[in-house]
N, C-alpha and C positions, 0 to 999 in steps of 0.2 A: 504494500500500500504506500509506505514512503517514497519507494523508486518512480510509483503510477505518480504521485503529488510532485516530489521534486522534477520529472520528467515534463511533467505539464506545465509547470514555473519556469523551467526554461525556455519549453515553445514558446510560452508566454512573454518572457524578455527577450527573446530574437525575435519573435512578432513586432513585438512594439520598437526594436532598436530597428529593424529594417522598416517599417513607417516612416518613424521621427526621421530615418535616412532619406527616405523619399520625399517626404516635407521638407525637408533640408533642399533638395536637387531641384524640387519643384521652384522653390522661393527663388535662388540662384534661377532659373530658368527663366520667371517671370521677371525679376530684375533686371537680368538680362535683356529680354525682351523689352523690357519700358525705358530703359537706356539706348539702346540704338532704334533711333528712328531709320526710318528708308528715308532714301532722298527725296522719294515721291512725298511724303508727309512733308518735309520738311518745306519745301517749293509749295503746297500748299499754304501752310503758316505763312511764309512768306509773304504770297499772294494774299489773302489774308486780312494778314497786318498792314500792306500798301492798300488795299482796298476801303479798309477802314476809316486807315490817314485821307484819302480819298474821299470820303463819303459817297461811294457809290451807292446807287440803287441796286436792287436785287437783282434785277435783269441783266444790270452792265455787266455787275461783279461776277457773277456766274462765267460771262462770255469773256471778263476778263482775269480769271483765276485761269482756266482752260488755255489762256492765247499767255499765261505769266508762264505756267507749267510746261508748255511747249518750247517758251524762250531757252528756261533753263533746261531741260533735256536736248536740246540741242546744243547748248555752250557744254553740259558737259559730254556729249559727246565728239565734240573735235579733241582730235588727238595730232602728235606731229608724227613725224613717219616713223621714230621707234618705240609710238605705242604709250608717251608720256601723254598725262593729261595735265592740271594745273600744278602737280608738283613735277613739273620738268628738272630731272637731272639731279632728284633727291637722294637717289641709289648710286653718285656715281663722286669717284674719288678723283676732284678736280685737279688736285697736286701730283696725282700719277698719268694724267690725261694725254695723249698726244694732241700737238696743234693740229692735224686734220682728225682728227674726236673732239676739238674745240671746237674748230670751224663747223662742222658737221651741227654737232650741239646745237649751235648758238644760231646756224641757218635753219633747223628745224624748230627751233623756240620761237624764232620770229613770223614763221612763216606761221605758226599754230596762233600765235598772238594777233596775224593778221587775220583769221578765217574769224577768230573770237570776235575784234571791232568789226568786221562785217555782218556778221551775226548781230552783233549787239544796235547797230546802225539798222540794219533790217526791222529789227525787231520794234525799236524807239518810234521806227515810219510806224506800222502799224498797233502799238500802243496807242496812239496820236487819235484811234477810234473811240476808244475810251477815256484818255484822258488830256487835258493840254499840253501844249509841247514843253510847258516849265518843268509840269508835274512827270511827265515821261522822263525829259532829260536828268530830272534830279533822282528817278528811280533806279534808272541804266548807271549813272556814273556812280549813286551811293551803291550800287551791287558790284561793279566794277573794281572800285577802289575795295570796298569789304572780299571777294573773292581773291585778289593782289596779295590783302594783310594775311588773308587765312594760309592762302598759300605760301609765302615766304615763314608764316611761325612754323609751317609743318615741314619745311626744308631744313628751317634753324633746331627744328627737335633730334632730325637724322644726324644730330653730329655734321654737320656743315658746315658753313662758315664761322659758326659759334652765337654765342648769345641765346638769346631765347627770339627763334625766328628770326634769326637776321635783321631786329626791329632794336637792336641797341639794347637791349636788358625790359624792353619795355614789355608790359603783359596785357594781354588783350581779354577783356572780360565778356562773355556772352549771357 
């Protein structure tokens, strides 16, 4: 009868230590989870929040949340030809580089730079349906320069140039 009791005390504390283990993995999972947005969410907020500053109507904001979310899935996807997106050249150790891996570099960051203001010049024309040309231009250039800072801190994190972000010691708060 002891070994039937003590036997059943144990399934009993392995039972409950593999739950509280899985409650454990769950929490982490959801955490998880509610810490990393997709970018799709985030372009959402975004739109958003300009929409608001905006005071859009329902109708506009809808047709201009849809035409903000297009902007940015297309800026992020131009890439230059090896496949870098806004942190160009984060993975690569400039002090051992040769000068045609610089050249190369620096012709593929411009040229990826250039497809981005066109894009962004595209996009500011047709923003211009929904909003006036002040309110666009200050939309495109506040994303512009915020997309520039974000990228240069996440180059200065890789052990780069140094600093925090290549931004002088300075930290950027969201």
């Amino acid at each position: 009868m002891k070994k039937i009791i003590l036997t059943i005390c144990i399934a009993l504390i392995a039972v409950a230590g593999a739950q509280a283990q899985d409650s454990k993995k769950s929490k982490k999972d959801k955490d998880k989870e509610k810490s990393e947005m997709n970018a799709q969410d985030v372009y959402k907020q975004q739109a958003e929040s300009w929409a608001t500053t905006f005071e859009l109507d329902d109708e506009t904001k809808a047709k201009f949340i849809d035409l903000y979310m297009e902007w940015q899935n297309n800026r992020g996807n131009i890439v230059d030809k090896n496949g870098y997106e806004q942190k160009a050249g984060a993975d690569i150790n400039f002090k051992k580089i040769t000068v045609e891996e610089a050249e190369k570099l620096i012709a593929d960051d411009f040229e990826r730079q250039k497809k981005q203001a066109e894009t962004d010049e595209e996009y500011y024309r047709k923003f211009q349906q929904y909003l006036t040309p002040g309110r666009a231009a200050q939309m495109v250039i506040q994303q512009r320069s915020s997309a520039a800072g974000i990228s240069a801190m996440f180059r200065g994190m890789g052990g780069g140039r140094g600093g925090f972000g290549g931004m002088g010691g300075m930290m950027m708060m969201f």
